[in-house]
C-alpha positions in Angstrom: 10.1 -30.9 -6.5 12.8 -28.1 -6.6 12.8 -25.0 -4.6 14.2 -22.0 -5.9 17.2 -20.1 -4.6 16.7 -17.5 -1.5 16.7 -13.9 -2.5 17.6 -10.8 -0.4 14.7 -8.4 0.1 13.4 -5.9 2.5 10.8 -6.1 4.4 8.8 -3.8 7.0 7.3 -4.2 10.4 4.9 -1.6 11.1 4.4 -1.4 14.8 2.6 1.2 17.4 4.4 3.0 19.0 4.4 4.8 22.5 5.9 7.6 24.4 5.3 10.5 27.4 3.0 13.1 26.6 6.3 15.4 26.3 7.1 13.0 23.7 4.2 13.4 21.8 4.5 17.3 21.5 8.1 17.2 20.8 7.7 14.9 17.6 5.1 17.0 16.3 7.3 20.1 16.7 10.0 18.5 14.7 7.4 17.4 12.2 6.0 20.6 11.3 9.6 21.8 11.1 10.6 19.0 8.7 7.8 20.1 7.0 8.7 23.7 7.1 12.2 22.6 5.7 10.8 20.5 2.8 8.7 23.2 1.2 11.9 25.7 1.8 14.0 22.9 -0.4 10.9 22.7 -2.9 11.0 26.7 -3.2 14.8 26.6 -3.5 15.0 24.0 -6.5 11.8 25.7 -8.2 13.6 29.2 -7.9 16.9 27.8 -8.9 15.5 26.5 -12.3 13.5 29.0 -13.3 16.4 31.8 -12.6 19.5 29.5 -13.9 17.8 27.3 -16.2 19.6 24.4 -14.1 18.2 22.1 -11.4 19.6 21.7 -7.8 21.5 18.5 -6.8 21.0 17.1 -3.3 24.4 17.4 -2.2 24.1 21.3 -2.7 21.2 21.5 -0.6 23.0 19.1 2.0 25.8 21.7 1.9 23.6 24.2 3.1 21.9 22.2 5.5 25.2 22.5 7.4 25.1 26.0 7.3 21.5 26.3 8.3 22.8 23.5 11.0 25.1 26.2 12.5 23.0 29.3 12.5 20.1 27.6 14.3 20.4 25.6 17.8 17.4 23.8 16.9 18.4 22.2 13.8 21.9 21.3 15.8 19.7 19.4 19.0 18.6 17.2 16.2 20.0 14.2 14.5 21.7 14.8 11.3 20.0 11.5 9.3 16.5 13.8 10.6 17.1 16.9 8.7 19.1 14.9 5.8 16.1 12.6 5.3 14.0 16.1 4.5 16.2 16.5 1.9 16.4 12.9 0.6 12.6 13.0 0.4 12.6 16.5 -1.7 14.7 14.8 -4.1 13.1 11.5 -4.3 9.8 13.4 -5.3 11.5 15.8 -8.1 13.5 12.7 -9.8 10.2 10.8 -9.7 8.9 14.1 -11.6 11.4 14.2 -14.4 11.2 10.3 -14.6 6.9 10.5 -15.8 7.8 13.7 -17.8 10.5 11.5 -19.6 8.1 8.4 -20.7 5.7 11.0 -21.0 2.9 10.4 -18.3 1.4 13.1 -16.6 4.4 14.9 -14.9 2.8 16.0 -11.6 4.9 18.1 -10.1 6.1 17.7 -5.7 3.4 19.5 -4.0 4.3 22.2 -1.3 3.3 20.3 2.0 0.8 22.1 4.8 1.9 20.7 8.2 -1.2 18.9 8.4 -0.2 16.5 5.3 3.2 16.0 6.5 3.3 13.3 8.8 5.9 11.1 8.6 10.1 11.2 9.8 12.1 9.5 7.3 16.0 9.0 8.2 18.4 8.6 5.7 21.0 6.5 7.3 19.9 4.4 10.8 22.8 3.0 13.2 22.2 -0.7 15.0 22.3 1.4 18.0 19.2 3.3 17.2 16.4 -0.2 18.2 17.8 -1.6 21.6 15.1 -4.3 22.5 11.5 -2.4 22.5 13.0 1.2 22.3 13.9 3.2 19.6 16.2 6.0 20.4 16.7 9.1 18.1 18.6 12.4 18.5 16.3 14.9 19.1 13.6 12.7 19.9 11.8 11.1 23.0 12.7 7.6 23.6 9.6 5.8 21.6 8.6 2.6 23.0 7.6 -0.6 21.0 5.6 -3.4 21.8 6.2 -6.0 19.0 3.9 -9.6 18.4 6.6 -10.7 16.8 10.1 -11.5 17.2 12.3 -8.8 15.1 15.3 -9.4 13.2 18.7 -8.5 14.2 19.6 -5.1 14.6 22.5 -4.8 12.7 20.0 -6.1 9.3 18.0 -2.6 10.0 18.2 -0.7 6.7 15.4 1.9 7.1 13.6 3.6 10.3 10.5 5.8 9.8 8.4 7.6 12.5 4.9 8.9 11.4 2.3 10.0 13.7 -1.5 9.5 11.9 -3.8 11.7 14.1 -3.2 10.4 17.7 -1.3 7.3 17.0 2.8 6.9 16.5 4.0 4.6 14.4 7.3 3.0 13.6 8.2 1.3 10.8 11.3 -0.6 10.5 12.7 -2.1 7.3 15.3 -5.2 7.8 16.9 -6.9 4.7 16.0 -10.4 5.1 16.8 -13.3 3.0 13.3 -15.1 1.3 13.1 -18.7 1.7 10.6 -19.6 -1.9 8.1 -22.3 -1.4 8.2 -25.6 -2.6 6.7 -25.7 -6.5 3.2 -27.2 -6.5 1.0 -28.0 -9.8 -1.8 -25.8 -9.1 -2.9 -22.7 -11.5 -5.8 -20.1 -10.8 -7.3 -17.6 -12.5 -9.0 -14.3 -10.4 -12.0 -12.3 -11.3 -12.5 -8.9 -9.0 -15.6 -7.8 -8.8 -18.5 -6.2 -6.7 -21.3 -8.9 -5.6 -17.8 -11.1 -4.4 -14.9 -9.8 -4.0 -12.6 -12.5 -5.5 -14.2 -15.1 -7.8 -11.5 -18.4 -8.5 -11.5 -20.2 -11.7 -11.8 -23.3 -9.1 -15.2 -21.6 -8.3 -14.0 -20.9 -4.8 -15.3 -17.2 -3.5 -14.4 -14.9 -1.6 -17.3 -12.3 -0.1 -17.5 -8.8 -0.7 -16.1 -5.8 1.9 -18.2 -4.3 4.0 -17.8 -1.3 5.9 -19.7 -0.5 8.9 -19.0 3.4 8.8 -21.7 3.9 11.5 -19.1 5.2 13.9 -17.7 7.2 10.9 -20.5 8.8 10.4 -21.3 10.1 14.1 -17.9 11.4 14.5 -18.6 13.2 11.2 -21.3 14.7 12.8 -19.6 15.9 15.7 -17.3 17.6 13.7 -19.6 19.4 12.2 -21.1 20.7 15.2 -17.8 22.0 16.5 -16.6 25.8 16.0 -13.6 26.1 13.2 -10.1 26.9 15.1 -11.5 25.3 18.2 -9.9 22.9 20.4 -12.7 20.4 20.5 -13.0 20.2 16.7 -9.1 19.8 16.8 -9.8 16.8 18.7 -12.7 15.6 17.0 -11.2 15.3 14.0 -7.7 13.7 15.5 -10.7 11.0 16.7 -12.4 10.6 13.2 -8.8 10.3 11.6 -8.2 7.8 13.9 -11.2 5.9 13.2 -10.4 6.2 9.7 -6.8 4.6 9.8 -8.4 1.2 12.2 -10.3 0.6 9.1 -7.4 1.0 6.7 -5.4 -1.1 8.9 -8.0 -3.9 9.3 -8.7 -4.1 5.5 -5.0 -4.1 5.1 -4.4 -7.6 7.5 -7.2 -9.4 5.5 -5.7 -8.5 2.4 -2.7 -9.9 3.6 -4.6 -13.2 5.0 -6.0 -13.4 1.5 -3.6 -13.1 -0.3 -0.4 -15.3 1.5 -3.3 -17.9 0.8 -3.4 -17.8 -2.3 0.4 -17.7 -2.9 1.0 -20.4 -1.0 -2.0 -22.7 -2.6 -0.8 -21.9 -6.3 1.8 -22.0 -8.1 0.4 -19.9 -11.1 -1.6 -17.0 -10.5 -3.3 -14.8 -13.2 -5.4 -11.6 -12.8 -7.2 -8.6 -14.9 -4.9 -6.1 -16.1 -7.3 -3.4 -14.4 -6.9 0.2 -15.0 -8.9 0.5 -11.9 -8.0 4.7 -11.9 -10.5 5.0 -15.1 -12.9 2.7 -14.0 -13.7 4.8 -10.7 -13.7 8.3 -12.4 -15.8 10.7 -11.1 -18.5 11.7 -13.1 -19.5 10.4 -16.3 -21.7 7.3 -17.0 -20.2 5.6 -13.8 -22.9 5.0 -11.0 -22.2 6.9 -7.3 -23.2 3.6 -5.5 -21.3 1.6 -7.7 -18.5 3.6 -7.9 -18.1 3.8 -3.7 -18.8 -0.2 -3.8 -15.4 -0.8 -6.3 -13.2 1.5 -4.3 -14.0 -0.4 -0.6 -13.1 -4.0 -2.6 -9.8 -2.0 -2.4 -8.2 -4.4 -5.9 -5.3 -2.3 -6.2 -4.1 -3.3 -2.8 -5.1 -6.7 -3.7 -2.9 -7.1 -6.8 0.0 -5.0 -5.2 0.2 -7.5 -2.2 -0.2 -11.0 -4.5 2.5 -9.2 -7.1 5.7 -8.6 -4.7 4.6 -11.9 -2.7 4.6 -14.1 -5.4 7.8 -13.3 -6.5 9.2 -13.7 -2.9 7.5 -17.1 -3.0 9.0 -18.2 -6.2 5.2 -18.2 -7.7 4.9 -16.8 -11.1 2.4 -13.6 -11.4 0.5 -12.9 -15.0 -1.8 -9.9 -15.8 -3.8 -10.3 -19.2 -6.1 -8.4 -20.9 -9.6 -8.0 -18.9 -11.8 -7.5 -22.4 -14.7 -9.9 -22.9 -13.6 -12.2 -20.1 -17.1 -12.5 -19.1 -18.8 -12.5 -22.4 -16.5 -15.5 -24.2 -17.1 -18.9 -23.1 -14.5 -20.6 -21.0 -15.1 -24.1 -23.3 -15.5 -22.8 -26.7 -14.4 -19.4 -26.9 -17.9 -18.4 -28.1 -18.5 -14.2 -27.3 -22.0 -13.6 -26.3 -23.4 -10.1 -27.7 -25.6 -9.0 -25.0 -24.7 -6.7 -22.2 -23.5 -8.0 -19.2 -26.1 -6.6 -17.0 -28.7 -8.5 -18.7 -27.6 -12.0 -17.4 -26.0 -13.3 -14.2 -25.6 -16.9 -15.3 -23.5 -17.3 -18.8 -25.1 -19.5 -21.0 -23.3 -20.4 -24.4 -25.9 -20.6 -27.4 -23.2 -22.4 -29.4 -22.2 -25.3 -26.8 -24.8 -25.4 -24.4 -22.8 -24.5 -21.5 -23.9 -22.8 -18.5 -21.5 -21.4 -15.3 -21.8 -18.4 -13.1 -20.8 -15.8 -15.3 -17.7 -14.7 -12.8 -16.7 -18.3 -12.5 -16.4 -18.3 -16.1 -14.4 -15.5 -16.5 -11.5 -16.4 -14.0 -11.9 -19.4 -16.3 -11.0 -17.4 -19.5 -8.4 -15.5 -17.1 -6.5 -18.8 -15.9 -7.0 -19.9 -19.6 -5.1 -16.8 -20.9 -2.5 -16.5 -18.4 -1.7 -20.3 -18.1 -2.6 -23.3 -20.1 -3.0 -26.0 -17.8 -6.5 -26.2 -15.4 -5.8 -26.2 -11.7 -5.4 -28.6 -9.4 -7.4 -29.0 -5.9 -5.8 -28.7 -2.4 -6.7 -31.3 0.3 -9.3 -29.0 3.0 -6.7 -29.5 5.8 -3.9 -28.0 3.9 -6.7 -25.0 2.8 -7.5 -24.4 6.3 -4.2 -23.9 7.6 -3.1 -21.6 4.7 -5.6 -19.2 5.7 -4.5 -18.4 8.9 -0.3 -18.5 8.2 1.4 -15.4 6.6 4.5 -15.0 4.7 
């Protein structure tokens, strides 16, 4: 079969990073003063507008910058593309304002940032010179130290650079534009039903087994917290180790999504999913259960349909999203729609046709059905087995 052309897209390596203890202190200095510079350019647009009637452009702001640049020694020991990025990020947040209050969503307007919540150094133009083998060397900055698992792409493809430091851990994230080789076309479709008691249920009637989260050493660092005076030093620590604790589990949920999911693109060729307004379907309070509330948010979905959306279009695969309603109440043979509440059966049994099916089985039947007409196909166990454990 064909394969489809090679696009250009970017992609980021997130890797730890390390430096001297001077180091550490020294980004965290030029974080909170990034941060103290972002919620003066917040105050300066908000001001400007509600004196002038007018908003502020970012070169404006730039043009002050340099100003600010020469009245201060501090902003002059650091790199320009540091202190630029602020402003890049203030005016990110404010277009992505007036873009939801133009299609009329909920405008929610750029929040001023304690130091606490700001935690990441976004440059807004990176050299080739900045990542020489395992170091990354910025102005202003200690020289950070990667060690990477993987082999990098060249330096001169480096598009982005970002330094974030999440509790006691540095980070480095570095964006490349790369060029996507798509996957050879295969005749295989699936359909994919979220839900609690599995995680993933295929329309092939493969599963895949719920999250879950041992948050027993959560819940002892918790306590210690607790027990720790406010202001103190050792409940500044304690809680640098909870957040820590905290971001391991993000990051390990976050590679098995990714093992999950570069399986899947790679075994079919047409994927379909629920169009899930998962936002509504965790809101606090009302009719919705605590217990099963907490056990829909650690399934984590939304990661789930982010990572299978922006990878099957780098794999050539073709993505669908259809409407979720009665997926588990019509039959997947006749298109018979059972009456009863869902809760009262496990097993879907059509009174019309006779047929019986696990009742999530037969609703990634109904979602393959309405996302793509053909059934899909099986893959030979060896092939399975090593899709699992590649990536894209």
């Amino acid at each position: 079969m064909d394969t489809p052309q090679s696009t250009t897209l970017h992609k980021t390596y997130q890797e730890r990073g390390y430096c001297s203890r001077a180091g550490y202190a020294r980004i965290r200095e030029v974080l909170r003063s990034c941060c103290w510079l972002y919620n003066r350019s917040l105050e300066q647009r908000k001001n400007t507008y509600l004196s002038d009637g007018k908003g502020m452009s970012l070169y404006t702001q730039m043009k002050e910058l340099t100003q600010l640049r020469k009245e201060q020694q501090f902003w002059r020991d650091i790199g320009i593309t540091v202190s630029r990025g602020v402003l890049v990020r203030v005016d990110r947040s404010c277009k992505a304002f007036f873009r939801r209050v133009k299609a009329g969503e909920k405008p929610g307007y750029p929040r001023f940032k304690p130091h606490q919540r700001y935690q990441c150094i976004e440059l807004s133009e990176v050299t080739a010179g900045m990542v020489k083998g395992n170091r990354i060397k910025v102005k202003g900055l200690s020289v950070i130290r990667i060690r990477p698992n993987r082999a990098l792409p060249a330096s001169s493809q480096l598009k982005a650079l970002r330094i974030g430091m999440h509790g006691r851990i540095l980070t480095v994230d570095l964006v490349y534009e790369e060029e996507s080789e798509p996957l050879t076309s295969v005749d295989t479709a699936v359909g994919i039903d979220m839900g609690v008691n599995e995680r993933m249920t295929f329309s092939d009637g493969e599963t895949v087994s719920r999250r879950v989260i041992d948050r027993s050493r959560e819940t002892s660092l918790q306590r210690a917290i607790s027990t720790k005076k406010k202001g103190s030093k050792r409940r500044r620590k304690a809680v640098s180790a909870f957040a820590c604790e905290r971001r391991r589990n993000t990051v390990r949920n976050r590679n098995e999504c990714h093992r999950l999911t570069t399986a899947i693109v790679r075994k079919y060729q047409k994927i379909a999913v629920e169009k899930l307004t998962i936002k509504n379907m965790s809101r606090k309070g009302g009719n919705r259960k605590r217990g099963l509330n907490r056990s829909m948010m650690e399934q984590t979905w939304g990661i789930l349909f982010q990572q299978l959306r922006y990878k099957a279009e780098w794999a050539g695969r073709q993505f669908a999203e259809v409407d979720p309603r009665y997926t588990s109440k019509t039959c997947s043979h006749c298109d018979e729609v059972r009456k009863e509440k869902l809760a009262v059966y496990r097993i879907f049994e059509c009174l019309r046709c006779g047929h019986t099916e696990d009742r999530d089985t037969n609703a990634a039947k109904n979602i393959q059905k309405r996302g793509w007409e053909y059934p899909a196909q099986p893959v030979p166990p060896a092939e399975k087995d090593m899709l699992v454990q590649s990536s894209i």
